[in-house]
C-alpha positions in Angstrom: 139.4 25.9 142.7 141.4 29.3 142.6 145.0 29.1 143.2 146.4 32.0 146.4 147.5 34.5 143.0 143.8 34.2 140.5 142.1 34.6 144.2 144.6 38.4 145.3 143.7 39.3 141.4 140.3 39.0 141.6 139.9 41.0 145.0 142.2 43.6 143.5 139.9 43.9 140.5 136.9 44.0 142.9 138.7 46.9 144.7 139.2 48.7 141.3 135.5 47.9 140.3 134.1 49.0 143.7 136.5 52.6 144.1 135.6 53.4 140.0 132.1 53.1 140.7 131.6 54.0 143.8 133.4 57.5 142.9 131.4 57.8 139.7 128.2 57.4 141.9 129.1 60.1 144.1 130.3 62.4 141.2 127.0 61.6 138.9 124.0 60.5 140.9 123.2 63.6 142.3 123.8 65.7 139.1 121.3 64.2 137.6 119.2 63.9 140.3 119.1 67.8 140.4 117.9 68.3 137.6 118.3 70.4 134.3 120.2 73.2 135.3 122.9 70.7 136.5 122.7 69.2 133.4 123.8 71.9 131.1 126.4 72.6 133.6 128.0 69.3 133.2 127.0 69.5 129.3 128.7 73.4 129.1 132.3 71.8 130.7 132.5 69.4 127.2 132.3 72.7 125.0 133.2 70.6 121.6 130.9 68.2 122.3 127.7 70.6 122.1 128.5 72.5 118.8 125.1 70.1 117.1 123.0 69.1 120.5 122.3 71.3 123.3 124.5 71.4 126.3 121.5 70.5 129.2 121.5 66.9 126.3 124.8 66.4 126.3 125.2 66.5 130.2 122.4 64.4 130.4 123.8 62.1 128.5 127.1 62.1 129.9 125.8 62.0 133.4 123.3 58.9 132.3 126.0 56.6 130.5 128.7 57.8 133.6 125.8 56.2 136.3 124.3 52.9 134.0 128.7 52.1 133.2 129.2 52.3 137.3 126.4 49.6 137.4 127.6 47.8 135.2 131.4 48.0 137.0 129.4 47.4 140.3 128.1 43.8 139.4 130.0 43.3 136.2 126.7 42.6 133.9 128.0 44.2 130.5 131.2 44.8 132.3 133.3 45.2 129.4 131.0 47.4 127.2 131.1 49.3 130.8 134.7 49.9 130.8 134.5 51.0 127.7 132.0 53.3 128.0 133.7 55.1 131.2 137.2 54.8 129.1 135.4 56.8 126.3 133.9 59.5 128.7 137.3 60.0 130.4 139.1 60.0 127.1 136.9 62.8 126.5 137.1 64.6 129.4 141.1 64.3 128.8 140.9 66.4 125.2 138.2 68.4 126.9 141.1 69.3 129.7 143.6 69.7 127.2 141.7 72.2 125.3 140.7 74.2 127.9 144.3 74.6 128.7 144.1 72.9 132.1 148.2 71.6 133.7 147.0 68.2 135.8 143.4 68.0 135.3 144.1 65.9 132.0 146.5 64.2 133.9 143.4 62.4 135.9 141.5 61.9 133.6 143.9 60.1 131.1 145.2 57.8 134.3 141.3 56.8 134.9 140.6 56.4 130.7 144.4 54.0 131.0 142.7 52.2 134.5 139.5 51.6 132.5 141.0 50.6 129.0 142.7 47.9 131.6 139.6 46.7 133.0 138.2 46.5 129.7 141.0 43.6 128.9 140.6 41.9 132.3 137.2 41.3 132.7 135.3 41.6 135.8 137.5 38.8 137.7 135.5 36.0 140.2 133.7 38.6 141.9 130.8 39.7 139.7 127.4 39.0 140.0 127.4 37.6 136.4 129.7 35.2 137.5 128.3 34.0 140.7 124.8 33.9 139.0 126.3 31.6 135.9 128.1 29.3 138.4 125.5 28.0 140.3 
């Protein structure tokens, strides 16, 4: 039995879970669905990360590891290597801002890489999937 205090933390980290992935849904979901001129789009905004691969592979796979970490937020299998994954991508994003010479943009992006790197240490909370499944 939770106490009133484990039960508000685990609804607040449900919140976090849900408003990360949802919003990484909407921003992701239909990039890739549109296909591979979307792709090197997304892969042409992360110019230092295509100076070896292409940029329509690296916004495909930036787009695909953005969608398969909000899963894993969303039902908190592989949480933590999920967290990571989305702290990593807006880590980059951060010293992609930076170098672009964007003023708040990096802002963002370093607030959502400090939200995950957070999430990463707190774990999914009672409300995962993984939990209820391994409960029962």
């Amino acid at each position: 039995m939770q106490t009133a205090s484990e039960r508000r933390m685990s609804v607040g980290l449900l919140i976090m879970r849900l408003g990360i992935a949802l919003s990484q849904f909407v921003y992701a979901l239909p990039r890739i669905i549109d296909g591979k001129g979307t792709w090197t789009l997304v892969g042409r905004e992360m110019r230092f990360l295509h100076a070896d691969f292409s940029a329509q592979v690296v916004g495909l796979i930036l787009l695909a590891v953005e969608i398969l970490a909000a899963v894993g937020l969303l039902t908190g299998y592989l949480f933590r290597v999920s967290a990571l994954l989305l702290a990593a991508v807006y880590g980059l994003y951060f010293f992609n801002f930076i170098h672009v010479g964007y003023k708040t943009l990096p802002l963002y992006a370093g607030a959502l890489a400090c939200i995950c790197i957070g999430l990463l240490f707190s774990g999914p909370g009672r409300f995962a999937v993984a939990v209820k499944i391994e409960t029962k």
